[in-house]
ZAKE-436324 format. One record per residue (C-alpha): y, x negated, z negated. Coordinates in steps of 0.25 Angstrom, whole numbers, plus 5000, padded with zeros to 4 digits. Example, Ala and Ser with C-alpha at 12.3 -4.5 7.8 and 13.67 -1.06 7.14 Angstrom:
2
498249514969;499649454971;
//
This chain:
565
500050005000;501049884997;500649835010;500949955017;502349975010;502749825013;502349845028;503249985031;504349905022;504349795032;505549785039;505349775054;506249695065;506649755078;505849635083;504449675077;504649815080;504749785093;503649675095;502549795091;503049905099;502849785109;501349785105;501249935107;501649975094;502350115092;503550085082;504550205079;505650185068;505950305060;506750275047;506750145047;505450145046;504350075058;503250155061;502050105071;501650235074;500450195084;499550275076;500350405074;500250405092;499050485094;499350585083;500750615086;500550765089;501850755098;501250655106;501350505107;502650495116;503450565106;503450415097;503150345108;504850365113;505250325097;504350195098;505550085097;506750195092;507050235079;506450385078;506850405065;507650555070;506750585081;505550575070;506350645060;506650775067;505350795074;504450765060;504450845046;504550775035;502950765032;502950715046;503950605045;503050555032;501950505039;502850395047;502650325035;501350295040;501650215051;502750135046;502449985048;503849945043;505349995044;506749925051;508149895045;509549945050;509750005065;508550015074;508849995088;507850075097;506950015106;506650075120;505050125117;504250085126;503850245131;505250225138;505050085143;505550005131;505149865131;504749785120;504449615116;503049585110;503049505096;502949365105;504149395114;504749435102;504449325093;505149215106;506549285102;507349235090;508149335081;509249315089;508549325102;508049465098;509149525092;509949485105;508849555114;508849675103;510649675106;510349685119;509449775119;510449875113;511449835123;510549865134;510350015129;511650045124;512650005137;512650065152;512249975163;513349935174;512650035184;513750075195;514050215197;513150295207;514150335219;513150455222;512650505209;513850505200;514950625198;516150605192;516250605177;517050675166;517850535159;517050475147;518050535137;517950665141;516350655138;516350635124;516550775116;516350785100;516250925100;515350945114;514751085113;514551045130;514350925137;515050855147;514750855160;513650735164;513650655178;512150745179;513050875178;514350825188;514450865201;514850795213;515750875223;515350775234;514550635237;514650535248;513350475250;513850325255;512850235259;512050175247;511550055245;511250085229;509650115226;509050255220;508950185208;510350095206;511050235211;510050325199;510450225189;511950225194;511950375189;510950355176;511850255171;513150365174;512450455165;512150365155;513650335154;513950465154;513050505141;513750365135;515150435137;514650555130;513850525120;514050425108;513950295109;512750225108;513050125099;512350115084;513550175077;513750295085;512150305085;511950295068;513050385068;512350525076;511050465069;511550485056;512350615059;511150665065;510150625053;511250695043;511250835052;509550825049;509950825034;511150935037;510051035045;509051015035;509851055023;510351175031;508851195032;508951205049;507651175048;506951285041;506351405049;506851555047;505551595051;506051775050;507351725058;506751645067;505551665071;505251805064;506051865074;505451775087;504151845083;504751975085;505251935101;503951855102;503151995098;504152105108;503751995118;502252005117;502252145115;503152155127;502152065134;500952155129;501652295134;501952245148;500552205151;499852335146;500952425153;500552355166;502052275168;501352155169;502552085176;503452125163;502452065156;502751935159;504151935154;503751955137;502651855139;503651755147;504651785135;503651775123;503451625128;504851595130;504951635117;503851575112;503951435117;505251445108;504251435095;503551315102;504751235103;504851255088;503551235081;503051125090;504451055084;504051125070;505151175070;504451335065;503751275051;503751135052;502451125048;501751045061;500351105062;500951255061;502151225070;501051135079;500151275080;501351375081;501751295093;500251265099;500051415097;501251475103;501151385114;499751385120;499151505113;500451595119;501151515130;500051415136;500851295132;500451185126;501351155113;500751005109;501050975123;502651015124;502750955109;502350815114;503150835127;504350905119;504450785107;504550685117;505850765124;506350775111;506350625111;506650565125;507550685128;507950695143;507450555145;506950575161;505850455158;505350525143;505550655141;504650755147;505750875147;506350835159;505350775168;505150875177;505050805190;504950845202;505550975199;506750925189;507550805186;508750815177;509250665180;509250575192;508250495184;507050565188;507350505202;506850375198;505350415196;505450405181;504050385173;503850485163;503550445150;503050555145;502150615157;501750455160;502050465175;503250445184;503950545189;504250545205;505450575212;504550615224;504850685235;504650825226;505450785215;506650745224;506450875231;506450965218;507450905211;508450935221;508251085219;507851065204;509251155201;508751275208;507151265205;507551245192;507351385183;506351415193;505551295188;505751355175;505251465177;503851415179;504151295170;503051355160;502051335168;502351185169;501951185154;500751245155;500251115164;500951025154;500251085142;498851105149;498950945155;499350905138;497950975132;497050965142;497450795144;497450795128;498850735128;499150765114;498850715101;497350665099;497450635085;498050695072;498450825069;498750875083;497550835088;497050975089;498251025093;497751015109;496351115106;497351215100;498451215111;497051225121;496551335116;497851395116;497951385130;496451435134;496951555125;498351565132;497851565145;496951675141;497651765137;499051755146;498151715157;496951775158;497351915150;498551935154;498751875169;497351905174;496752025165;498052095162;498852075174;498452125187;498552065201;498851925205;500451945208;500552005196;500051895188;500651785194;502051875194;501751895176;501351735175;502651715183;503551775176;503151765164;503151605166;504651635171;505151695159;504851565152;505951495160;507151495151;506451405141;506051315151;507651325155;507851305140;506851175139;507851115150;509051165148;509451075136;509050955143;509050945157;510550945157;510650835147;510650675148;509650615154;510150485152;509550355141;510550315132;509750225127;508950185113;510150185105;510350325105;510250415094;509250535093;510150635092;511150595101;510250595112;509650735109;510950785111;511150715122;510050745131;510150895125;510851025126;510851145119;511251285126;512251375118;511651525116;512051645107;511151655096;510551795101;509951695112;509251595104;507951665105;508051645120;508251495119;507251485107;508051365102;507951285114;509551315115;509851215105;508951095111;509951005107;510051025091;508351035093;508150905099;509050865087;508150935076;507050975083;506251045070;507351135067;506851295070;507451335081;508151455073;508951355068;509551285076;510651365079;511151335064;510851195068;511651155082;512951185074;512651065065;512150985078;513451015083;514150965071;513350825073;513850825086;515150835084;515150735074;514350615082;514950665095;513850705102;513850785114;513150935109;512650995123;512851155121;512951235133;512651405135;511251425143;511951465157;512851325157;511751235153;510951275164;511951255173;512051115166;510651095169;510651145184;511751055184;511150935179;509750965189;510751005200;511450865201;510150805197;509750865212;510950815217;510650665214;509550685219;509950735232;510850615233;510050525228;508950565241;510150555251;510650435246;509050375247;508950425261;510450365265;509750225259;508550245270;509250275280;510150165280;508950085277;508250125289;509550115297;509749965295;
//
């Protein structure tokens, strides 16, 4: 035991933190404390890449507000020793990081390394040189005006400008030089914006943030009003399935289609909140809730959007990392996707092919009709995750993937079987039902994108903070409260990825606090009604097509003067 207590005592240097994850070792830092979590991999029920994006960072805020109390206990276990005064984040090596083994290491004095570590930090923290792109780049709002204390909206971004007219000149500039000409304008732009990313200004959000945890707790935000909240969701969840019911035994099987495609609009809602434990915040009965309402009743796997989703909540609108917004070949939210990016999450690149490049010049208008049958898109992922046995093996969740296949044997058999083919007569009628009551799912698939797609896309790099880059890379949409049933709490996307266990009830109390911290560390808080951020999102995927389309012409201008000389 005193052996154990003198080795997670052990003060660690960046230097021999940095020679094991050189050797494959997975080494996270959450309150000062260095934990080789190696073991905890295969047993994670959110999945291994969830900790594989904090190996290298401080995740001191991300673990905090994704665990309980008990959960955050057991970290003790996997500490092999703790740091002193500010952590600089490495780059994990998920996103390409790169690190020395012990040897390489051992060739560099102290000086020599703490001037490799300096440079390090100057290297992620400063703007190349790059020269402006004469094709892609609209003119800007001046920085001063971009900085706003108290931002209820955003200002425009280069993504969102329009450009009234463009000369295509002869150019002698690569795909890539011209690409990374516009990446670096809009990583300027979030510079202008946002604050800076210096340690001071950082510490400074991070501690605000830390003392708005304390604030919420004491107001008790994260406390369920089970009668208020979800007492009365019972009571719509049950005019629904009656609805549903009395529609099919009357014969209007094409009304029918409408309560069942509501019920799991509705119920998705109660997914998104016990798979965060955000109902009971106990983990095997949220765990269940969410297992149960999405396979039993929707056909969707739950374990599989809760690894999916915890890595979104970490690597948010990273077009390399987070699953949410690689949607090649239909979408692509930034011109980054036109440099067949690798996935890290999927594990395979993601061509800009011949379809890609023709989809995502009409992305804009096939947009909500994509949505529309987006749900069946979920159906593949979450069949493809159980039957490969992509989750966890080990541990707690390991049965978890038994449940959630059962669940589907019985979803199928009683929405598909009972209902569309004993119950429902005739082929077109059939197709029409599973149509349109896929259909009726759309606005949540809306709502899922809506808060991100018009967002940054840009890396500002590993020094900055949590919160700041939550609130960066998402947006909430202003409703009256009448509504909130209809958004299901996805309307205040920005304040969840802040706290994501707080019920959803709730936090409507909590994004008046939210706004307060961002008034006082001058952040940026993205609030726009539903109509305008839609249009902010067409926007964003309408110019997207645009570079696109001039990014093409410019490519085939390069031929042909090629082949003319």
């Amino acid at each position: 035991m005193a052996a154990q207590a003198q080795r997670k005592t052990k003060v660690l240097s960046r230097r021999d933190i940095e020679g094991l994850i050189a050797e494959g070792r997975n080494i996270v830092i959450v309150d000062n404390k260095v934990l080789k979590v190696d073991a905890w991999l295969p047993y994670h029920p959110g999945g291994d890449k969830s900790i594989r994006h904090m190996v290298g960072r401080d995740a001191t805020d991300e673990v905090h507000r994704f665990h309980s109390a008990q959960t955050l206990e057991l970290t003790n276990r996997y500490q092999i020793g703790r740091i002193e005064g500010r952590w600089l984040n490495f780059v994990p090596p998920i996103q390409g990081g790169k690190f020395r083994t012990r040897e390489e290491l051992n060739k560099l004095s102290e000086a020599e390394y703490a001037e490799s570590c300096s440079s390090e930090q100057e290297s992620v923290s400063s703007s190349s040189s790059a020269a402006q792109s004469p094709v892609f780049e609209p003119a800007d709002p001046p920085a001063s005006s971009l900085r706003k204390r108290n931002a209820t909206t955003v200002p425009r971004s280069p993504s969102s400008s329009s450009v009234s007219s463009i000369e295509l000149e002869p150019i002698a500039a690569t795909k890539m030089s011209v690409l990374d000409a516009r990446t670096q304008k809009e990583l300027d732009f979030d510079k202008a914006k946002y604050p800076s990313l210096d340690p001071e200004s950082q510490d400074n959000i991070v501690r605000k943030y830390r003392q708005l945890q304390d604030r919420i707790e004491a107001e008790g935000l994260y406390r369920c009003n089970y009668w208020s909240g979800y007492g009365v969701e019972c009571i719509r969840y049950s005019i629904a399935i009656a609805l549903f019911i009395l529609c099919l035994r009357s014969g209007w099987y094409i009304t029918a289609a409408f309560p069942i495609g509501f019920l799991w609009h509705q119920l998705a809602f109660v997914v998104h909140d016990s798979a965060h434990m955000g109902v009971t915040h106990n983990y095997y009965f949220d765990s269940v809730l969410a297992m149960f309402i999405a396979n039993y009743c929707g056909g969707l796997s739950a374990c599989w959007w809760k690894q999916n989703h915890n890595v979104h909540h970490l690597v948010t609108n990273s077009p390399e990392h987070d699953p949410d917004i690689e949607y090649l070949p239909f979408f692509a939210i930034t011109h980054r996707f036109f440099e067949d990016l690798t996935s890290s999450y999927y594990e395979f690149s993601m061509k800009y092919d011949a379809i890609a490049k023709f989809m995502v010049l009409y992305q804009h208008f096939t947009y909500y009709p994509i949505m529309m049958v987006a749900r069946f898109n979920l159906y593949r992922l979450g069949w493809t995750y159980i039957l490969l046995n992509q989750g966890p093996k080990k541990g707690q969740a390991w049965w978890f993937r038994y449940f959630e296949l059962v669940g589907q044997i019985f979803f199928w058999t009683w929405y598909g079987y009972f209902v569309v083919y004993k119950t429902i007569p005739g082929n077109w009628t059939r197709f029409a039902f599973v149509m349109i009551s896929h259909a009726i799912t759309a606005p949540l698939h809306v709502q899922i994108t809506l808060s991100h797609f018009a967002m940054s896309t840009t890396d500002m790099g590993v020094t900055e903070s949590f919160p700041q880059k939550m609130l960066r890379t998402t947006m909430d949409v202003d409703c009256p409260q009448w509504l909130d049933f209809f958004h299901g709490g996805l309307q205040f996307q920005a304040i969840h990825h802040l706290y994501p266990r707080i019920p959803r009830h709730n936090l409507r109390r909590t994004q008046k606090l939210v706004q307060e911290f961002c008034n006082e560390v001058d952040i940026p808080y993205a609030l726009y009604g539903f109509v305008d951020g839609n249009k902010r999102v067409i926007g964003k995927m309408a110019d997207v097509a645009r570079q696109a389309a001039i990014l093409a012409e410019c490519q085939r201008t390069i031929v042909a003067g090629e082949v003319a000389h």
